[in-house]
C-alpha positions in Angstrom: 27.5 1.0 29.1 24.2 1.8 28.1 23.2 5.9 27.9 20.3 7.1 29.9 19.1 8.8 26.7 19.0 6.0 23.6 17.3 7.5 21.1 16.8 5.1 18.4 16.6 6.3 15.0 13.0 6.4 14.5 10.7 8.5 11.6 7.6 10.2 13.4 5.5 7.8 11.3 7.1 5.1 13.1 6.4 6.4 16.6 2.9 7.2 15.7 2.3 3.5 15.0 3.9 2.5 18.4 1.8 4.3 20.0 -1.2 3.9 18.4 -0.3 -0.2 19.4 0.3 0.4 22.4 -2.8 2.3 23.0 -4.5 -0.2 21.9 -2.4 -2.7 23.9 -3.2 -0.9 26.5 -6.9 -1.3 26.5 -6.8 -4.5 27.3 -4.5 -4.7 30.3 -4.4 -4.8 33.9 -3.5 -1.6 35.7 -0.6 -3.1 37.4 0.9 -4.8 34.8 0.7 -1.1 32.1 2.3 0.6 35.3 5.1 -1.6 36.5 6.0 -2.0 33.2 6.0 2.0 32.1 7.8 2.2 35.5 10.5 -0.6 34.7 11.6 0.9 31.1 11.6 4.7 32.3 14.0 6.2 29.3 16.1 3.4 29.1 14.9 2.0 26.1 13.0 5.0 24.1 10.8 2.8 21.8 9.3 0.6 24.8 9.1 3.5 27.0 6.4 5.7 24.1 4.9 1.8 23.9 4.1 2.0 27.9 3.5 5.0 27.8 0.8 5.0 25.0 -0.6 1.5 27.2 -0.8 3.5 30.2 -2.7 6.1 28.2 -5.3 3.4 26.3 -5.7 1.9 29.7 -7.2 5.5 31.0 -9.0 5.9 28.4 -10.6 2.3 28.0 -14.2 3.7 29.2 -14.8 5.1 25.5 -14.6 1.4 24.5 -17.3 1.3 26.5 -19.2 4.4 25.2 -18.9 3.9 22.1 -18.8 0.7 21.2 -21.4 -1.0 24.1 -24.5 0.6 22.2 -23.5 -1.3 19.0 -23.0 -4.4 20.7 -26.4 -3.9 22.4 -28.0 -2.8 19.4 -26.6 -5.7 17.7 -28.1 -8.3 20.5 -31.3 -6.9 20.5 -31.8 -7.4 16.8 -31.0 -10.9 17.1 -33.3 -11.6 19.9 -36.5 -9.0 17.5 
């Protein structure tokens, strides 16, 4: 039988990558797919749940893709095209 609570093992460093993955992983998803799937881990399993759970956050957060990096791709075009 599986514990509610697995807690793997892991260094801080370690987590810190995950989420910085799954932020990143997260970005580029549908809404749906980062939710049901932050929803179906829950605590189960610790190091997919942080993953999710950093998705869910890059997901929120994927209009400063936009910000910051749409006037670089628009100052790039126009430069081309001068």
């Amino acid at each position: 039988m599986v514990s509610k609570n697995t807690y793997v093992n892991t260094s801080k460093f370690n987590i810190f990558i995950i989420y910085i993955i799954g932020f990143f992983f997260g970005i580029f998803l549908t809404k749906t797919f980062v939710y049901e799937l932050k929803d179906d881990t829950k605590e189960y399993d610790f190091i997919m749940y942080q993953f999710y759970r950093a998705a869910h956050y890059g997901y929120k957060f994927r209009f400063l893709l936009f910000i910051f990096i749409g006037p670089i791709i628009l100052i790039t075009l126009l430069s081309l095209l001068i």
